[in-house]
N, C-alpha and C positions, 0 to 999 in steps of 0.2 A: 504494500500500500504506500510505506513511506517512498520507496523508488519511483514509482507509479508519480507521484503527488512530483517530485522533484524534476523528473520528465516532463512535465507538463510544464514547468516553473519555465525548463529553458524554452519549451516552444512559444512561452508568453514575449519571451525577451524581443522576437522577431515581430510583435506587434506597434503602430506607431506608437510614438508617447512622450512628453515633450519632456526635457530635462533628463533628471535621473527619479527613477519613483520606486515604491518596494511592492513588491510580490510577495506574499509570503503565507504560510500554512501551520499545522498545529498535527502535532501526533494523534491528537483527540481534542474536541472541542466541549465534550460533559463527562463531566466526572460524578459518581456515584458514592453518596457515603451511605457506607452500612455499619451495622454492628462491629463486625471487624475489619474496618477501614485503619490501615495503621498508615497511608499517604498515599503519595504518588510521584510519579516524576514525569512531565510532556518534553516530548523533543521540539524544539520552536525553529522552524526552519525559513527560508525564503531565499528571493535573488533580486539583486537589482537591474531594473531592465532601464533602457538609454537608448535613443536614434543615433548619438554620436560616442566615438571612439572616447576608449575614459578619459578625462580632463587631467589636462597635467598640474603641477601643484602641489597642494594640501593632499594627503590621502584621505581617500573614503575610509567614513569610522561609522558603526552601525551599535545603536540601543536598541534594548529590548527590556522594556517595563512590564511588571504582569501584577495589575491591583485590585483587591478582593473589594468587597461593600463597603462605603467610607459611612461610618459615623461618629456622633459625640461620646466623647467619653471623661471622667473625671480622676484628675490625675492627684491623687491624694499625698503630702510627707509627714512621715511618723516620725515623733520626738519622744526619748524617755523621760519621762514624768516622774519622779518621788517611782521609780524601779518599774513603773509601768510606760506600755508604748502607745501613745496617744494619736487622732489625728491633729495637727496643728495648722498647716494650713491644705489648702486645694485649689487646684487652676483648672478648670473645664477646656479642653481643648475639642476645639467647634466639631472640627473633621481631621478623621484618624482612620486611613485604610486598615483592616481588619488583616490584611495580608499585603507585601509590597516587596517584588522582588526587581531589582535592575541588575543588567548584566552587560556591561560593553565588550567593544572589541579591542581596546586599547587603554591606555590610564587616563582617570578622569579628566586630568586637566587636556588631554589630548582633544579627547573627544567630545567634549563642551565647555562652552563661554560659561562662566558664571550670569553673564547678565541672559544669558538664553536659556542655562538652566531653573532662573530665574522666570522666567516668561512659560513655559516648556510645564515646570514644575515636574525633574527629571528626578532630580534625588531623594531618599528619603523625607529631610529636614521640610524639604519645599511640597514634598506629597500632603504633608500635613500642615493644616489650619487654623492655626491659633489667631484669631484676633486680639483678647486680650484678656486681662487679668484684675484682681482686686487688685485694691492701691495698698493696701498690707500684705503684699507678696512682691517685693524686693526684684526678686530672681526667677522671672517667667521661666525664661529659659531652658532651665534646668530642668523642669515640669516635661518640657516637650522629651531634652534629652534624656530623662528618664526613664519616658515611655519607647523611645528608638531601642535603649539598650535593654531594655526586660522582653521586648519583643522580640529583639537581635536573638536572643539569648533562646527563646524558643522556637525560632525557626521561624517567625513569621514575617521578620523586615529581614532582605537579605539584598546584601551589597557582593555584586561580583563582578570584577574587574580583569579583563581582560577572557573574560567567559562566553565572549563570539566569538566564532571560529571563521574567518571570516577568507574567503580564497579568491584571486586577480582580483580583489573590488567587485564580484557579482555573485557570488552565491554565499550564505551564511547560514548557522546553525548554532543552537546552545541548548541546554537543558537545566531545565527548573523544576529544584524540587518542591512538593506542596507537603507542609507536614499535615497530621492527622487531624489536627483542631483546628478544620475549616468554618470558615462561616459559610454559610447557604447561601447564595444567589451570583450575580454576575461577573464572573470578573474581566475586569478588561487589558486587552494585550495591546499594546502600544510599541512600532518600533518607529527606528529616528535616522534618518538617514545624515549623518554631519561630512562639512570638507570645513578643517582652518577650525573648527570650536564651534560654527554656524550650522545649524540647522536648515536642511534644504528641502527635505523632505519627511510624511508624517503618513504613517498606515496605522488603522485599528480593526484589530476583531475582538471576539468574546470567546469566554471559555465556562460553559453554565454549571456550576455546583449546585447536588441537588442529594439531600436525605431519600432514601428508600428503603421500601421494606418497615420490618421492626421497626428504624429508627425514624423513619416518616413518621409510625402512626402514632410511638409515641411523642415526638414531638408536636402533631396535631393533638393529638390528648392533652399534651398539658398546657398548650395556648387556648386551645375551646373548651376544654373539663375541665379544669384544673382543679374543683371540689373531687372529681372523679378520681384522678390523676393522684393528688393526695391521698385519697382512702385507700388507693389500689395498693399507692407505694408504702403505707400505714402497712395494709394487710403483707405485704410481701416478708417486711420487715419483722410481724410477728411472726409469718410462718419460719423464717430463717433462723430464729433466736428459739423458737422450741424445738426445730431437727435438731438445732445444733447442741440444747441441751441434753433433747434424747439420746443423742446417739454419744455422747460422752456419758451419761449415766449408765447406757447399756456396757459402754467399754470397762467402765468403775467393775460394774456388775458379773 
């Protein structure tokens, strides 16, 4: 299939097209989480197609972003208190992709301008959006980088530098992993076509995460039942806690 898809990429290149633009495809476009989903990994492939001979120069450098559902989330820091860990203060950061992987073909500063990663909103720091903050919180900041490195730390912001594979300036590849604690719904794949740190060109498609099975229905259970949803998980809980004593009383015995 993937031969099949990359075949095809070069018969596109023969097509008119003004500049230079990206072509580009996905190992798989939906992903499935079940019960035993422990991740995944997509091959992100594509080529860039041109009417004229490569440009001499700046060499072609190629991004590839991959960003899960962006929302708000609350960025809390704990202080010890008289031997206790308190909250003390909190920064709301507006929008915070759930998932956020970049992977270029060369090192950052190669491959883009600040002020285009700026514009672009290429890198982590800039994926997320913090407006602002109480005026008793000092040091925004540190709020945002906090939440990059706890995420970093789970797999779910990932910075990868020099992780396109990229050959003569026309055809490119890399692979991104998804760890297992996805959020549900859209994510969007974004690649970037740069020469000189600019930005010249800009392709998007989607890759849909989606619960099934078991983990669908209890997820629908406990956003529509959730009185249900609770007693169920109540009842579970009992039956677990009396196997468990029976069958250590029978081993006593």
């Amino acid at each position: 299939m993937i031969r099949a898809a990359l075949i095809s990429l070069m018969l596109v290149l023969a097509w008119p097209a003004a500049g230079e633009e990206v072509v580009a495809g996905l190992s798989q476009n939906q992903i499935s989480i079940t019960t035993n989903f422990d991740g995944s990994e997509i091959l992100i492939f594509g080529a860039v197609r041109r009417e004229e001979p490569v440009p001499e120069g700046a060499p072609l450098e190629v991004i590839i972003t991959v960003a899960g559902p962006s929302e708000p989330i609350v960025v809390r820091r704990k202080e010890k208190r008289f031997g206790i860990w308190v909250n003390v203060d909190a920064v709301e950061v507006d929008r915070a992709p759930s998932f956020y992987a970049v992977a270029t073909s060369s090192d950052w500063p190669q491959v883009i301008r600040d002020v285009e990663d700026l514009r672009h909103k290429v890198s982590i720091s800039r994926a997320i959006r913090s407006v602002g903050a109480p005026q008793t919180v000092a040091d925004a900041p540190t709020f945002t980088n906090a939440l990059i490195r706890i995420r970093k730390g789970s797999g779910l912001y990932q910075t990868n530098i020099g992780a396109v594979d990229l050959a003569q300036e026309t055809l490119f590849n890399t692979r991104v992993t998804l760890p297992a604690n996805l959020t549900e719904g859209d994510y969007a794949v974004r690649f970037l076509l740069t020469r000189g740190g600019q930005v010249i060109s800009t392709h998007n498609t989607a890759i849909f995460v989606q619960k099934v099975g078991l983990e669908r229905w209890l997820f629908n259970l406990a956003h529509d039942q959730p009185l249900i949803y609770g007693l169920m998980s109540l009842a579970i809980a009992i039956a677990a806690g009396w196997a468990a004593s029976a069958f250590f009383r029978y081993l006593r015995g």
